[in-house]
C-alpha positions in Angstrom: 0.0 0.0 0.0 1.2 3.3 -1.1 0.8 5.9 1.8 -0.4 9.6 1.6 2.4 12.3 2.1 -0.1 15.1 2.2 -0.5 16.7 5.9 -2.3 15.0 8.5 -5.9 15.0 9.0 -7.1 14.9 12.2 -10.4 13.7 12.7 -10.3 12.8 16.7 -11.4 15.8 18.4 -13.8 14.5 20.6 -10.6 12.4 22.0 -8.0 15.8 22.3 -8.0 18.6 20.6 -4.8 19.9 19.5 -3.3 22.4 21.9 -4.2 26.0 21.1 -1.2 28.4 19.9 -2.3 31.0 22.3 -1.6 28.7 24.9 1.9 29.0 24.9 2.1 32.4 24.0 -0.1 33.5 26.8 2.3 31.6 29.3 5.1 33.8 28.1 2.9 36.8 28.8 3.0 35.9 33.1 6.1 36.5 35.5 6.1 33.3 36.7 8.9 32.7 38.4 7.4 29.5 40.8 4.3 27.0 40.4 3.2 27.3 44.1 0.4 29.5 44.3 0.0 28.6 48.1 3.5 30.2 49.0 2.9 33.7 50.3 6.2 35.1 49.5 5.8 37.8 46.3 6.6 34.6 44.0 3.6 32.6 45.2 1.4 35.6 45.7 2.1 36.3 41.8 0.9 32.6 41.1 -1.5 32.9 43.5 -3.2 35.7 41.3 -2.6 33.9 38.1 -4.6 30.8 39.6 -7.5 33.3 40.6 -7.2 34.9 37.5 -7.6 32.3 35.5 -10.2 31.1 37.4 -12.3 34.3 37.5 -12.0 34.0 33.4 -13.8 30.5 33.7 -16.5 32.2 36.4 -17.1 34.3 33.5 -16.9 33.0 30.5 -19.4 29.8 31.5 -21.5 32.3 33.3 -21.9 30.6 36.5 -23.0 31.9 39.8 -20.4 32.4 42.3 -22.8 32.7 45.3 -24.1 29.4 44.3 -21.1 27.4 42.8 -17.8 26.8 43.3 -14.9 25.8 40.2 -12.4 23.5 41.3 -9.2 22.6 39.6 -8.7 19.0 39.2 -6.6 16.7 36.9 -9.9 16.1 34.7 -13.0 15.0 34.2 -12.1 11.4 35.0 -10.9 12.5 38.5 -14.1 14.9 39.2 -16.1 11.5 37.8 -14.4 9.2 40.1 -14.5 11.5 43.0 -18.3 12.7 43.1 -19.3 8.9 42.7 -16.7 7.6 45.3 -17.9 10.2 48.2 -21.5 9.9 47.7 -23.0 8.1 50.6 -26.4 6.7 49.1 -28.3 5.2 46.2 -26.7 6.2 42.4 -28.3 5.9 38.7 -25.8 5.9 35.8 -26.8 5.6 31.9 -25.6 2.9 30.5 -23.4 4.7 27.8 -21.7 7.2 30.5 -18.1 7.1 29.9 -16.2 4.4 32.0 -15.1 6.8 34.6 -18.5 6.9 35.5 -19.7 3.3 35.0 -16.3 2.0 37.0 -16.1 4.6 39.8 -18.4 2.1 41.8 -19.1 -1.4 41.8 -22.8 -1.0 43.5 -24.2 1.6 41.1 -27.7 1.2 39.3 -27.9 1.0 35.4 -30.6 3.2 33.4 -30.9 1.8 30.2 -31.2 3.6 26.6 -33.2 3.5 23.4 -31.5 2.2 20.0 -30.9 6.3 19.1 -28.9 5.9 22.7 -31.3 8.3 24.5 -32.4 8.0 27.7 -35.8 7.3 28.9 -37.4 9.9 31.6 -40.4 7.5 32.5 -37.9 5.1 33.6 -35.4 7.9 35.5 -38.7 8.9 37.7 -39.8 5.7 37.7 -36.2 4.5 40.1 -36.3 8.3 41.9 -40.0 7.6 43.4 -38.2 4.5 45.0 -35.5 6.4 46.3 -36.1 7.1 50.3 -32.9 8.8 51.4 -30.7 11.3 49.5 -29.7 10.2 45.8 -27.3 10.8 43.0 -27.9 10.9 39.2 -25.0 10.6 36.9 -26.2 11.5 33.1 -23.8 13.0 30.5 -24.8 16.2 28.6 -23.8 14.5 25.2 -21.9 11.0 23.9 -18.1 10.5 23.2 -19.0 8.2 20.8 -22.2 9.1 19.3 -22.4 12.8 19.7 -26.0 12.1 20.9 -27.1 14.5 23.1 -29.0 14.0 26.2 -32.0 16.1 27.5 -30.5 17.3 30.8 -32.9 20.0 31.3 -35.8 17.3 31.9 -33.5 15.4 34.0 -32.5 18.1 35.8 -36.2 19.0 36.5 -37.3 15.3 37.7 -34.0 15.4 40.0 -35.0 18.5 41.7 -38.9 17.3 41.8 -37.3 14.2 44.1 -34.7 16.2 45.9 -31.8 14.3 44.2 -28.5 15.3 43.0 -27.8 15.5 39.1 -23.4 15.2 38.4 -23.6 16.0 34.3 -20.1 14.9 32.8 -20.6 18.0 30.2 -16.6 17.9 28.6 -18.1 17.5 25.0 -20.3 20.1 25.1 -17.9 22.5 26.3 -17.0 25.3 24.0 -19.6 24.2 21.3 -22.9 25.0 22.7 -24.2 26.6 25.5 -24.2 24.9 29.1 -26.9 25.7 31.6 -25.0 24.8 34.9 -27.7 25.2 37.2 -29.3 22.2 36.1 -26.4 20.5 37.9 -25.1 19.9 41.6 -21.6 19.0 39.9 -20.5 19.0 36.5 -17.2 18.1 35.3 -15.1 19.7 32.4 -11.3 19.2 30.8 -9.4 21.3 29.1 -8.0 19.0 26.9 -11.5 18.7 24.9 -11.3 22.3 23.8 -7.3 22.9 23.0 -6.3 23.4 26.4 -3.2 21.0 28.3 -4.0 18.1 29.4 -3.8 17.3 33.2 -6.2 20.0 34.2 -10.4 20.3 34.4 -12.9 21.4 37.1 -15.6 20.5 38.7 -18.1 23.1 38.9 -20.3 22.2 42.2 -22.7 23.7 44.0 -21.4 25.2 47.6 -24.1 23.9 49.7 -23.4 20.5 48.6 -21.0 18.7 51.7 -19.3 16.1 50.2 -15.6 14.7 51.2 -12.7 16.5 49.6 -11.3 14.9 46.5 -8.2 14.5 47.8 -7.1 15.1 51.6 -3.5 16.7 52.6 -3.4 20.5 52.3 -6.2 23.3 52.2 -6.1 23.8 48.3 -9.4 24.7 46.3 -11.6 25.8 49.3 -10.5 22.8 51.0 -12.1 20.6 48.8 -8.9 19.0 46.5 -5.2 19.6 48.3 -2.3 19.4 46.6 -0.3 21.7 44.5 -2.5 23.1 42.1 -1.3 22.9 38.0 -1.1 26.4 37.3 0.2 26.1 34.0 -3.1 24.0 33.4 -5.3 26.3 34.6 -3.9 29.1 32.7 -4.0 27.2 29.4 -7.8 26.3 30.9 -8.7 29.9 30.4 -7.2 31.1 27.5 -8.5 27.9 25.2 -11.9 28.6 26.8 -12.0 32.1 25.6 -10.8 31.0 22.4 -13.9 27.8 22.5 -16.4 30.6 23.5 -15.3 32.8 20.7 -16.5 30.3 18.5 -19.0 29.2 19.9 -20.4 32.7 19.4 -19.2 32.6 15.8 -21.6 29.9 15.2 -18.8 27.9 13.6 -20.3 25.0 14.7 -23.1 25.2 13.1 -21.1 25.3 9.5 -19.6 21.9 10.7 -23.0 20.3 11.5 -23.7 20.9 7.7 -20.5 19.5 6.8 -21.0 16.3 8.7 -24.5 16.0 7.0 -23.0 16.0 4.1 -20.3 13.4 4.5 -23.3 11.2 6.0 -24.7 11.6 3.3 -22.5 10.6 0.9 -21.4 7.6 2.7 -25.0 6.1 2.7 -25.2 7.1 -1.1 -22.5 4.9 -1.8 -22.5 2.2 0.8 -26.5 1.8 2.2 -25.3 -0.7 4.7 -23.9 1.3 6.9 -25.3 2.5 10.1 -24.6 5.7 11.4 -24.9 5.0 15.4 -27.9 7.8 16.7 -28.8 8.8 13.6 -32.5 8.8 12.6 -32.6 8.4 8.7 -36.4 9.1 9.2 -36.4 12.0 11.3 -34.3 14.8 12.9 -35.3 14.5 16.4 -31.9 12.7 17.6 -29.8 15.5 18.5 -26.4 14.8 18.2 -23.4 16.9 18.5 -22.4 18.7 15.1 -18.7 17.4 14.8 -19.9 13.4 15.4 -20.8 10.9 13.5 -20.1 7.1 13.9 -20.0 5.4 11.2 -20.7 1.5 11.4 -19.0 -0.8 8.3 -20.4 -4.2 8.3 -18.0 -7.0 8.5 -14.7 -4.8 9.1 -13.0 -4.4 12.1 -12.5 -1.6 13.9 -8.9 -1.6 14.4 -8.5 -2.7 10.9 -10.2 0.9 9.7 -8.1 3.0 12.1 -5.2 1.6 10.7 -5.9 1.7 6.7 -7.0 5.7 7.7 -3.5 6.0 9.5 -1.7 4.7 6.7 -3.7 7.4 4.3 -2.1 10.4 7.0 -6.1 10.6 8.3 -6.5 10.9 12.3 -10.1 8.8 13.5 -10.7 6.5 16.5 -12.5 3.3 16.9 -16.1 2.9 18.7 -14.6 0.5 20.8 -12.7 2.3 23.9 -9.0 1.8 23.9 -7.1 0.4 26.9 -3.5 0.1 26.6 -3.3 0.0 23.0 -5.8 -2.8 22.8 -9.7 -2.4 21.1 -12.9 -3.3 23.6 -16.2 -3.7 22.4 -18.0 -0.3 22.7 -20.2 -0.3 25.7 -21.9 2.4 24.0 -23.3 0.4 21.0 -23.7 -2.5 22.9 -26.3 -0.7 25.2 -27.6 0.8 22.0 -28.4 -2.7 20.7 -26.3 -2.5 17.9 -25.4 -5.5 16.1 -22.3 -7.3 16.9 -21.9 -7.4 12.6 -22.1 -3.6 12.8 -20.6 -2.3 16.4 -17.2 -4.3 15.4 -16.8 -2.4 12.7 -17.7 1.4 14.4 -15.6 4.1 13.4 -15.9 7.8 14.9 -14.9 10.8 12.9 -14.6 13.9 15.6 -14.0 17.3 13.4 -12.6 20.1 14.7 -14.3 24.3 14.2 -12.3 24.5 11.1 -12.7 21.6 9.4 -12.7 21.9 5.8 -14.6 20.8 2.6 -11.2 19.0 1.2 -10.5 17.3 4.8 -13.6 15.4 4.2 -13.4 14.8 0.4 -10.2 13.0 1.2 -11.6 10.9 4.3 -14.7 10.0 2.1 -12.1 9.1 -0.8 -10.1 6.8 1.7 -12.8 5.3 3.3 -14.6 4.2 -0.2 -10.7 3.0 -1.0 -11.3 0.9 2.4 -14.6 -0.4 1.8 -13.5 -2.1 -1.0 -10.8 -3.5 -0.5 -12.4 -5.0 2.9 -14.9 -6.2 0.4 -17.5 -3.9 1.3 -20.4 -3.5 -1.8 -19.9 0.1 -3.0 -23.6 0.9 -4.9 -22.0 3.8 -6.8 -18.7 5.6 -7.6 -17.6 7.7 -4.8 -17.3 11.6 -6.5 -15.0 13.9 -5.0 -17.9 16.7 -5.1 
């Protein structure tokens, strides 16, 4: 096989996005001549103000209420996921297609179940709350890893306050492309990696009334509520990625990549009607799914076996499956979906990024026809560059 020496695409945003410019530049812009914000010498009292800085940017930018919530650094969402679940003292509802830092925080945890579009069903969320007698926690995402399909948060958040329950939302995929309501949530957890910050830092934004052991015990660090040494550098890359998310968020850019995605669906099923696109309603719109995901299933081809042939062809995607150690799982995700084992074996996700252009997806669509033949895939049609 002949491989591409054209520049990489990269098609794995919802896994990292690549680290913003400004993020380095800003770090050149502070007189930091220590990472101990905690030190009250003039060093630490200078890193001390570029902690609170930066998190007076996020305060802002996510409009959140400081008399009612609190943003705590952390070392990502899988820590704030791990650490909400771990200290609560009572009954717990997941979704089945919550990311594993959720569904493996906790072996005694309850499972809500989803439809075949992945959605979850509020007759059977207040259905397990009006059996709850003593203080509860709900864990639902704001929108898929995988899938892109977004959840309704805003009706969970209502039945969770109707039963005096706690609602966690693990919201890192939403951030920076749409707006995020937190005062649907008692806790929500974000990473900075997901919108071109480093990686090593997030929050959790949580309410203040809500006691709950701190994340990690030692020192007094973030209110008392996580000790050790915070990652300033983290936290400053936090802030300026955000504003630089925000900005095009505002820009509606994402709304330009919603109709590119369309299109590339579109063009797959034109040439290949086998395939399933995971959460997509051919029949309807009413699936909401994130604008920059699609998952796109290829009957009888592995997973790992697409990744690679994309690799090969300088294109950037992910498996379905989740990826431990270099080795492919089945997706939990389909799997709870009820997607077939012929089709969730064979799940590919394409992630785009704001910028994403016509000509990154006219190659990808070229490669991937170049793939489904050659795995022996039945191509209806010739596959246009258009």
């Amino acid at each position: 096989m002949i491989c591409s020496s054209s520049p990489y695409i990269y098609l794995d945003y919802n896994a990292s996005v690549p680290v913003r410019k400004q993020c380095f530049e800003n770090l050149k812009m502070h007189d930091l001549n220590t990472l101990n914000p905690s030190a009250i010498h003039d060093w630490g009292r200078k890193a001390k103000y570029a902690l609170e800085s930066s998190r007076d940017i996020l305060f802002n930018l996510l409009e959140i209420s400081r008399v009612d919530y609190e943003i705590i650094f952390t070392s990502g969402a899988t820590e704030v996921n791990n650490s909400i679940i771990q200290s609560f003292d009572g009954p717990i509802l997941v979704s089945s297609v919550e990311h594993s830092s959720v569904l493996n925080a906790k072996p005694s945890v309850d499972i809500l179940s989803v439809d075949t579009w992945g959605r979850i069903d509020l007759g059977d969320l207040e259905n397990w709350l009006s059996k709850q007698s003593r203080p509860s926690l709900v864990c639902i995402m704001h929108a898929n890893n995988e899938t892109g399909v977004v959840q309704d948060v805003q009706a969970v958040s209502n039945l969770c306050k109707k039963y005096n329950t706690h609602f966690h939302c693990d919201a890192v995929q939403v951030l920076g492309k749409r707006k995020i309501d937190f005062s649907l949530f008692s806790s929500c957890a974000l990473s900075a990696h997901k919108i071109g910050g480093f990686g090593g830092i997030g929050c959790c934004v949580i309410k203040k009334n809500w006691e709950l052991p701190a994340f990690l015990k030692g020192g007094g660090q973030e209110q008392y509520r996580r000790a050790g040494t915070e990652n300033l550098v983290g936290a400053i890359s936090f802030a300026v990625a955000l504003e630089k998310a925000i900005e095009e968020q505002h820009n509606l850019i994402w709304q330009d990549v919603d109709i590119k995605r369309n299109r590339l669906e579109s063009m797959i099923l034109d040439v290949c009607p086998d395939v399933y696109i995971a959460g997509k309603n051919l029949e309807s719109d009413q699936v909401d799914r994130l604008e920059n995901t699609t998952m796109i299933c290829l009957p009888g081809v592995k997973s790992e076996r697409q990744v690679v042939f994309m690799d090969l062809y300088s294109i950037g995607v992910s498996a379905g499956s989740a990826c431990s150690s270099g080795s492919l799982k089945d997706s939990h995700v389909l799997k709870a979906m009820k997607v077939p084992d012929h089709l969730s074996m064979g799940s590919l996700r394409v992630s785009m990024g704001p910028y994403v252009s016509d000509n990154d997806l006219n190659q990808f669509f070229h490669v991937w026809c170049k793939m489904a033949e050659k795995f022996g895939a039945i191509i209806h049609n010739n596959c246009p560059i258009v």
